[in-house]
C-alpha positions as MATLAB code, in Angstrom:
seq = 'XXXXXXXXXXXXXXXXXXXXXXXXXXXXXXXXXXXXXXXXXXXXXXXXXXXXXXXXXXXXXXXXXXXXXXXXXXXXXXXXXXXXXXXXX';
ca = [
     -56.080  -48.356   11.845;
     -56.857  -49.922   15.174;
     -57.198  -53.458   13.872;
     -54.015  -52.898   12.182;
     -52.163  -51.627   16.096;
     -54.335  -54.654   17.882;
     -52.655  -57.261   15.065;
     -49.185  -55.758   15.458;
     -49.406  -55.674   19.266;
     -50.870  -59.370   19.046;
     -48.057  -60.211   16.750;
     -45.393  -58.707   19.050;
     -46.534  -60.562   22.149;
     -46.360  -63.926   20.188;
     -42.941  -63.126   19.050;
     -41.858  -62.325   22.858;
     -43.644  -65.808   23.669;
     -41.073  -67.594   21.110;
     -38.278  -65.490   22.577;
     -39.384  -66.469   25.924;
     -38.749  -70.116   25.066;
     -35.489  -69.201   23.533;
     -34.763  -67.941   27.486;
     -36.015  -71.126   28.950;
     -34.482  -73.564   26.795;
     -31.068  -71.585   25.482;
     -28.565  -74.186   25.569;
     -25.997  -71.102   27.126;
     -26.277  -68.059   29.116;
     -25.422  -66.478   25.505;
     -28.863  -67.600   23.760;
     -30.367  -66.506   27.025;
     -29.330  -62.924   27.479;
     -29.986  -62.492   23.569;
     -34.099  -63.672   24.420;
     -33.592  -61.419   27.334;
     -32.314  -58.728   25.145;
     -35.275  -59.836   22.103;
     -37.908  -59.641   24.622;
     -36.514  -55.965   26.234;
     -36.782  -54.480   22.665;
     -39.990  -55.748   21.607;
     -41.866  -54.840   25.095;
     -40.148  -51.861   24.264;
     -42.229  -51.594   20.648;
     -45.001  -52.849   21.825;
     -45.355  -50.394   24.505;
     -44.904  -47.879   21.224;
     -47.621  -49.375   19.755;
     -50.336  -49.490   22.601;
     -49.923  -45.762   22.889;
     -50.716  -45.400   19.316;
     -53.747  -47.605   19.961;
     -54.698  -45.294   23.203;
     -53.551  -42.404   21.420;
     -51.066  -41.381   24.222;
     -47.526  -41.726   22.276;
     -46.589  -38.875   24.159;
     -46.979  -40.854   27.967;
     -46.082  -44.062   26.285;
     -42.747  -42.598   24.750;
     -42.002  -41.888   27.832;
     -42.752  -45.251   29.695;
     -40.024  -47.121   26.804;
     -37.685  -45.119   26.884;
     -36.989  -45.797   31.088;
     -37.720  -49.539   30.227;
     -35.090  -49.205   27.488;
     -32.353  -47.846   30.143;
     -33.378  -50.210   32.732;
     -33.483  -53.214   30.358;
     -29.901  -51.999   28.948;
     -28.572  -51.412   32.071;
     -30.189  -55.012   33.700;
     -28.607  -56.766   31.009;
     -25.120  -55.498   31.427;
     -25.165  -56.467   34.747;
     -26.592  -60.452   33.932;
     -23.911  -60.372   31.193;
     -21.446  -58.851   33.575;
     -22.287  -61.214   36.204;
     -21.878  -64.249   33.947;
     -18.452  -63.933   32.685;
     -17.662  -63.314   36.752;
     -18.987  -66.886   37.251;
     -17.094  -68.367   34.168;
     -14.147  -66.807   35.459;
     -14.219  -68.248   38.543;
     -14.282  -72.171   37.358;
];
């Protein structure tokens, strides 16, 4: 069951790589918040699935569910902050 958690957890990280590019190279601010919003969700699974591997859901439950508000809340504010700027040319 481990090997299974260490493959998943290997598998999300490469997935957050590829949204990562999707960041860098987004032709708009749109593609970019959407890797912002990819990566926020799967560092919020993966975080799921390194307490499994630990055995500590309970502390790790915990730890995503702050990152979830402060990712949610972080990416109001780019989005928010964004259509200010558009606005303004």
């Amino acid at each position: 069951m481990s090997l299974l958690l260490a493959l998943l957890a290997a598998a999300l990280t490469f997935v957050m790589l590829l949204s990562g590019y999707r960041v860098m190279a987004g032709p708009s601010i749109f593609d970019r918040l959407t890797g912002l919003g990819l990566i926020g969700t799967k560092t919020i699974v993966l975080l799921i699935v390194l307490g499994s591997l630990i055995e500590r859901v309970d502390l790790y439950v915990d730890i995503a569910l702050s990152y979830a508000l402060i990712s949610f809340i972080g990416t109001l504010v780019l989005a928010k902050y964004f259509e200010n700027i558009k606005e303004g040319e």
